[in-house]
C-alpha positions, 0 to 999 in steps of 0.5 A, a space after each residue: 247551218 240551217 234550221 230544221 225547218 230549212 233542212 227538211 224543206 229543201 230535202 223536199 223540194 230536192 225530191 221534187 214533191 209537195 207536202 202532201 206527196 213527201 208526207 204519203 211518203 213517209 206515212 206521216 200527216 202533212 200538218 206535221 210538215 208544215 208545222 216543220 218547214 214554218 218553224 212551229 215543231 223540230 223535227 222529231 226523231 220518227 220523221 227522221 227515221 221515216 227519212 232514213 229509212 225511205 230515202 236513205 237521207 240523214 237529215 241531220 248532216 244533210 247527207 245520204 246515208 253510204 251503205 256499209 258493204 257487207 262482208 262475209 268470212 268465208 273461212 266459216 262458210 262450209 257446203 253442204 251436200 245437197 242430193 237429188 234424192 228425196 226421203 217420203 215419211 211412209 213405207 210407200 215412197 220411193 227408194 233410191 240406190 244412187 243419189 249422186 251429189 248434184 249441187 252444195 249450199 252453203 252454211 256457217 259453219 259455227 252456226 251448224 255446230 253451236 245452235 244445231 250440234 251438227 258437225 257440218 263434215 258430216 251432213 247432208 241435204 235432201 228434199 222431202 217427198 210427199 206429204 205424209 208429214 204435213 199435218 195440214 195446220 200450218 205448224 212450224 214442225 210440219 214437214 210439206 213436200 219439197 221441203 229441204 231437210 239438213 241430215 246429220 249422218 253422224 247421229 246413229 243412235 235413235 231418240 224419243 221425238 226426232 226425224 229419221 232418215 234411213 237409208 236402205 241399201 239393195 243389192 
């Protein structure tokens, strides 16, 4: 079993780097590497997290880190409609009679209904057009042009404070 100062030298020395390289590396003094590596300082756990996190190295078993695969459930993953259609904010923008569904993304489903309270079933995307709605300071509500926006188609009645999209038929 080595020491902590034998671990972290040889760690460097397998990166091929010098104290002052491996130290810029990590956003650490190089004192603090030389304290290390001469058995003056253990080392403390912002270095090792800086090495976990740089090299994906736990020092401590001296060992790579394996990444876990991320898996993904996909009995919750459901698509939502994407339309090539865009909705403008003023009675000047376009209106589209056919809007044929050109592609889906996909959302969680327990996502769409426990934080927004949308039944995914019945939703829809868009894209905004124009800028109508973009107030100009940057604020998290502005809605800016080309933005992607998720409609609840099931929501008919009006409230106080919400965005609407209506759809106007034409015959």
């Amino acid at each position: 079993m080595y020491s902590d100062s034998e671990k972290l030298k040889r760690f460097r020395k397998s990166l091929d780097l010098g104290q002052v390289a491996f130290a810029q590396a990590l956003n650490i003094a190089r004192a603090t590497i030389s304290m290390i590596e001469c058995g003056k300082y253990k080392i403390s756990h912002t270095v090792k997290e800086a090495i976990k996190q740089k090299y994906n190295y736990d020092i401590d078993s001296e060992s790579y880190i394996t990444k876990k695969e991320f898996v993904v459930n996909t009995s919750n993953i459901v698509p939502i409609p994407f339309y090539e259609v865009k909705a403008a904010a003023n009675p000047k923008g376009e209106i589209m009679v056919d809007y044929p569904e050109s592609q889906a993304l996909y959302f969680d489903k327990r996502w769409l209904e426990n934080i927004l309270g949308v039944n995914p079933f019945n939703a829809s995307i868009i894209q905004a057009k124009g800028d109508s709605m973009d107030s100009g300071l940057n604020k998290s509500t502005d809605i800016k042009d080309g933005d992607l926006l998720l409609v609840d188609n099931s929501n008919i009645n009006l409230v106080n404070g919400l965005i609407y999209v209506i759809e106007l038929g034409y015959n």
